[in-house]
C-alpha positions in Angstrom: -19.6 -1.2 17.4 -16.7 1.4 16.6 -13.0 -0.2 17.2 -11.2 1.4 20.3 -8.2 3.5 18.7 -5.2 4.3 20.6 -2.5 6.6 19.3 1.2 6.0 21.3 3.1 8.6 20.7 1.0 11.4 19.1 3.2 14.4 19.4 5.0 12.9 16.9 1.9 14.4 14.2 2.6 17.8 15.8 -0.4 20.1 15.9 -1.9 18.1 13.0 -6.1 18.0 13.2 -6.7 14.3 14.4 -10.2 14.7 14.4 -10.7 12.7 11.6 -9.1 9.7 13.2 -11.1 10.4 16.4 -14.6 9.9 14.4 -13.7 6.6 13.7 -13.8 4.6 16.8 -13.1 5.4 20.6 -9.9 6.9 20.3 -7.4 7.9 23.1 -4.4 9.6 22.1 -1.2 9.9 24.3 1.3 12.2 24.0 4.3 9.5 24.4 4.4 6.5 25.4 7.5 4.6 27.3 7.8 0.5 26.6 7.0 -0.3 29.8 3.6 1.3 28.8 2.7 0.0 26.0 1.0 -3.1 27.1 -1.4 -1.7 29.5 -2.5 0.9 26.9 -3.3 -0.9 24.3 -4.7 -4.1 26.1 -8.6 -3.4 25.2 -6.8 -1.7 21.6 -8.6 -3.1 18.2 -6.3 -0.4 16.2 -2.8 0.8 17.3 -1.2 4.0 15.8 2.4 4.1 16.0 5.1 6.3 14.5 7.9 5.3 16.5 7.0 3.6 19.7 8.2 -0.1 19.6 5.6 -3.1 18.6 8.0 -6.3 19.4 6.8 -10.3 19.3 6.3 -10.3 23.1 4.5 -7.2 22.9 2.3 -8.6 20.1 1.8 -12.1 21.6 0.0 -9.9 25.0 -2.4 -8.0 22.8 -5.1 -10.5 21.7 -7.8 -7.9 20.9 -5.4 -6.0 18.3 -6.8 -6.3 14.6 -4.5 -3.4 13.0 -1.4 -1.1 13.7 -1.2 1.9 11.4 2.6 3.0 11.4 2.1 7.1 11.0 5.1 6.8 8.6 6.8 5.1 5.2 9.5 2.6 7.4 7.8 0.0 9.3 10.8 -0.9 11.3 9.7 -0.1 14.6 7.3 -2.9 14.3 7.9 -7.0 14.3 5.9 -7.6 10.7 6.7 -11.4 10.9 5.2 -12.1 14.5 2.1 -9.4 13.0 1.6 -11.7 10.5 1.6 -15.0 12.0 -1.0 -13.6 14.5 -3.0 -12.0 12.3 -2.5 -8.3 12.5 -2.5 -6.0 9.5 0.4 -3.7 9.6 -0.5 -0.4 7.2 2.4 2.3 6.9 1.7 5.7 5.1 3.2 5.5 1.8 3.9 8.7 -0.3 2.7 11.3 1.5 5.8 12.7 2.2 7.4 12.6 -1.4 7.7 16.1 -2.4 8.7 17.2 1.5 12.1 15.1 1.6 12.6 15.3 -1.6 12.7 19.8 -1.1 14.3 18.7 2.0 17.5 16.6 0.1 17.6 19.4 -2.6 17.7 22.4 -0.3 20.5 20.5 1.6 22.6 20.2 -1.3 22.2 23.8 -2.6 23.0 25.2 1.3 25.8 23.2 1.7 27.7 23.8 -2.1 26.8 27.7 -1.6 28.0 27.9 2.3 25.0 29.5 3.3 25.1 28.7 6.8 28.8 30.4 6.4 28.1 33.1 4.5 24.5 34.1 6.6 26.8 34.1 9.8 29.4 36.2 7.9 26.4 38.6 6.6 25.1 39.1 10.1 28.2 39.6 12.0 31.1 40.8 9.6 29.3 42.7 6.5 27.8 46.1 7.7 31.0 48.2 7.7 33.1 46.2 5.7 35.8 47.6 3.4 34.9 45.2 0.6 31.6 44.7 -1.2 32.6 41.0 -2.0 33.7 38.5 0.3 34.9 35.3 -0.5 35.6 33.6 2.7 34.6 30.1 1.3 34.3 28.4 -2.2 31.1 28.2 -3.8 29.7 25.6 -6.6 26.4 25.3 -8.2 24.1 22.8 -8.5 24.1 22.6 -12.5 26.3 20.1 -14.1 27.1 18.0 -11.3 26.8 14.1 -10.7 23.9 13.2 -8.2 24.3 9.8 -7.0 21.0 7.9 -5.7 20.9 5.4 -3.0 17.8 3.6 -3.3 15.5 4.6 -6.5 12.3 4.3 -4.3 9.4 6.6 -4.6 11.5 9.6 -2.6 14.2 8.4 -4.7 12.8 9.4 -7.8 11.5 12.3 -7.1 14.7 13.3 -6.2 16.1 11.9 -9.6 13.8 14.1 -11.2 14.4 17.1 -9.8 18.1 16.9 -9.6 18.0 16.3 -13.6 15.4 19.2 -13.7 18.0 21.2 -12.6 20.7 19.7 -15.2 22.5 17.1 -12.8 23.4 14.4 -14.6 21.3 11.6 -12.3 22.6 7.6 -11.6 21.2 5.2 -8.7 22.1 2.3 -7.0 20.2 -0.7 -5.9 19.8 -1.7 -2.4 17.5 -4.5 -2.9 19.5 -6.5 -5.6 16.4 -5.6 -8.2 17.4 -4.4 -11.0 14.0 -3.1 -13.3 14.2 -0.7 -16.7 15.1 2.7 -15.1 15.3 6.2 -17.0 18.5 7.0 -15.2 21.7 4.4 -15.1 22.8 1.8 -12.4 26.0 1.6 -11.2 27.2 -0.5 -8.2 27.6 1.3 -4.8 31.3 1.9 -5.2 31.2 2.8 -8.8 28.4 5.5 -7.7 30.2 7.2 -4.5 33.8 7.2 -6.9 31.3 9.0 -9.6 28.7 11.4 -7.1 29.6 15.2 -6.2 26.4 14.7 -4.5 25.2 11.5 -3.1 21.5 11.0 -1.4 20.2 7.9 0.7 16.7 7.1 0.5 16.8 3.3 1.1 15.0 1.2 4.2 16.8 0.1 6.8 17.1 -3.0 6.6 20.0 -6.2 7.2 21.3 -5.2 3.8 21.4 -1.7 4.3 22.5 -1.2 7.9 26.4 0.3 8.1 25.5 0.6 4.1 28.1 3.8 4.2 31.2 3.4 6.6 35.2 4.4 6.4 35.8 2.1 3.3 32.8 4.0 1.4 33.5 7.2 2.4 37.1 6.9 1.1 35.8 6.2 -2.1 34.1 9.5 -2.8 35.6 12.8 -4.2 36.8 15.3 -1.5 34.6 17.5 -2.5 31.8 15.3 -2.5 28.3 16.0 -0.5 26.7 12.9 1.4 22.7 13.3 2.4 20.8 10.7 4.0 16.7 11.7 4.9 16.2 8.1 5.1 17.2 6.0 8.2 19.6 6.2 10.8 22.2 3.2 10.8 22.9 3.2 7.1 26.0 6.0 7.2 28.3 5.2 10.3 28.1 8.4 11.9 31.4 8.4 13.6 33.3 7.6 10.4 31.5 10.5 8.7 32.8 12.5 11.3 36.0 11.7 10.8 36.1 12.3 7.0 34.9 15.4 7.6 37.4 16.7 9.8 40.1 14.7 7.8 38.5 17.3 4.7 37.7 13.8 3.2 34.1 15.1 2.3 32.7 18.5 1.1 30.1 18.2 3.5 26.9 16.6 4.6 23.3 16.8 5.6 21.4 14.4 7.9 18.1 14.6 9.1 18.3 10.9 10.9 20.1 9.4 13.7 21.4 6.0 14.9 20.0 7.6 18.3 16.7 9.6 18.4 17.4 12.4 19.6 20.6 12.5 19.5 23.4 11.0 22.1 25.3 14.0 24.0 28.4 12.6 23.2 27.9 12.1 19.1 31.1 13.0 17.3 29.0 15.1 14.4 28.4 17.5 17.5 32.0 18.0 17.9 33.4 18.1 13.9 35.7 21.1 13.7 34.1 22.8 10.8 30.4 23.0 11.7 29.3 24.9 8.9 29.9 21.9 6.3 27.8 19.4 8.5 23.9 20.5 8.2 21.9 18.5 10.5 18.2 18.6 11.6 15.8 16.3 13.9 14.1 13.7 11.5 11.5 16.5 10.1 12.6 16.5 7.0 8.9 14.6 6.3 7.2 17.7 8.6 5.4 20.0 6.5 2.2 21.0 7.9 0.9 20.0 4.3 2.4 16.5 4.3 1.4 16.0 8.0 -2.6 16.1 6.4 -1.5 14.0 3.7 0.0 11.4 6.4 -3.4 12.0 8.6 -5.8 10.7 5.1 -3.8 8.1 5.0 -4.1 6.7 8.7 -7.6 7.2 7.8 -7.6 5.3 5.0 -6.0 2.4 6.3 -8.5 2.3 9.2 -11.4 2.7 7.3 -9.9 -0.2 4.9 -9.8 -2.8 7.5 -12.6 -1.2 9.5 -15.3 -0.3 7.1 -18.2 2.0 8.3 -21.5 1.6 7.1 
């Protein structure tokens, strides 16, 4: 007998083919799915797809039928693994398949932001055609080349950021956020020691007890003024009001994110509000989007089914 499948929130795969997942059992797919829902749904569920949608204890302990969750992403936050465990659920995540995406993602961010393209596009479109000069030089440029980039959390993201960054002759440390410390190719340096040393710093850590408000006033202070912060990884590890406030202090170059403490964001946020928008580059957690990592992120789901589910 095929497994009944059900897939909480899956806009969150975009306009990926799902077919593959659909051959494999009875699958229903819904769009979103609120927590008030999420019992009822998945009641009569032997697998549970999930990229974001909540899986608690008590939800767990009211869904005797469910055999596997497959988390359509790397973190696994958004899922109680202890109370999985204890009754008897596998938890799979999709590991890897967005590598080279955030990893183009974290590099683009820092070439925008130390070559004020965002600045410089605006100034082309609205300023340029008629112009006296054939130069402008409205805001200070820096290249990539030669510059410290600082990594938080050497995980598989992590390195492949590493590598690129030295590819393209940065001069590459990292920092631990698990306490581990293994051979490396590049140097380790405590936190501090890393944001005092960084013209570009990038997070790619979980989000986890020892990571959460990783990057707050006290850290930011630590870091050169002209000093880029990205994080692709999770919201909660960079307080977000107290990057706003270095910002608009001048405290910090500039920064990308690409995740929130809220998802979406909060209406009120104070990195809506920073007075020099063009040195704060944010976008909505797709920094892992790429229609070509999105089929990656599908063979994986796959995978894990078919791992715990075997056909014959």
């Amino acid at each position: 007998m095929k497994p009944t499948i059900v897939f909480l929130d899956q806009y969150s795969l975009g306009e990926a083919d799902l077919s593959p997942i659909r051959a494999l059992g009875n699958y229903t797919g819904y769009e979103t799915t609120q927590p008030s829902q999420v019992i009822e749904r998945c009641r009569e569920a032997d697998i549970v797809i999930t990229n974001k949608v909540l899986l608690d204890r008590a939800t767990l302990e009211q869904l005797p039928r469910l055999r596997l969750i497959c988390v359509a992403a790397t973190g696994t936050n958004n899922v109680d693994l202890k109370a999985a465990a204890e009754l008897g659920i596998a938890v799979k995540n999709a590991v890897g398949y967005s590598t080279h995406a955030v990893t183009e993602t974290t590099i683009g961010a820092a070439i925008a932001l130390m070559r004020q393209t965002v600045y410089y596009d605006r100034f082309t479109k609205e300023c340029y055609a008629g112009s006296e000069r054939q130069f402008h030089f409205g805001r200070t440029t820096h290249q990539l080349y030669g510059s410290h980039w600082g990594i938080v959390g050497l995980g598989n993201i992590g390195h492949n950021v590493a590598k690129v960054a030295a590819a393209l002759g940065c001069s590459v440390a990292y920092t631990s956020t698990s306490g581990i410390a293994r051979p490396e190719a590049y140097p380790c340096m405590p936190l501090d020691e890393l944001l005092a040393w960084a013209d570009v710093v990038s997070i790619h850590c979980p989000l986890t007890d020892r990571t959460r408000g990783l990057i707050g006033t006290r850290e930011l202070a630590l870091m050169k003024s002209t000093a880029l912060l990205i994080n692709v990884a999770r919201g909660g590890i960079v307080d977000e009001a107290a990057l706003a406030a270095a910002l608009d202090a001048r405290a910090l170059g500039g920064a990308a994110l690409d995740v929130f403490v809220h998802e979406p964001l909060d209406t009120d946020n104070p990195l809506l509000a920073i007075r020099e928008p063009d040195r704060l580059l944010l976008s909505p957690h797709n920094a892992w989007s790429p229609v070509e990592a999105v089929a990656v992120l599908v063979e994986c789901i796959v995978r894990n089914i078919r791992e715990t589910f075997p056909t014959e």
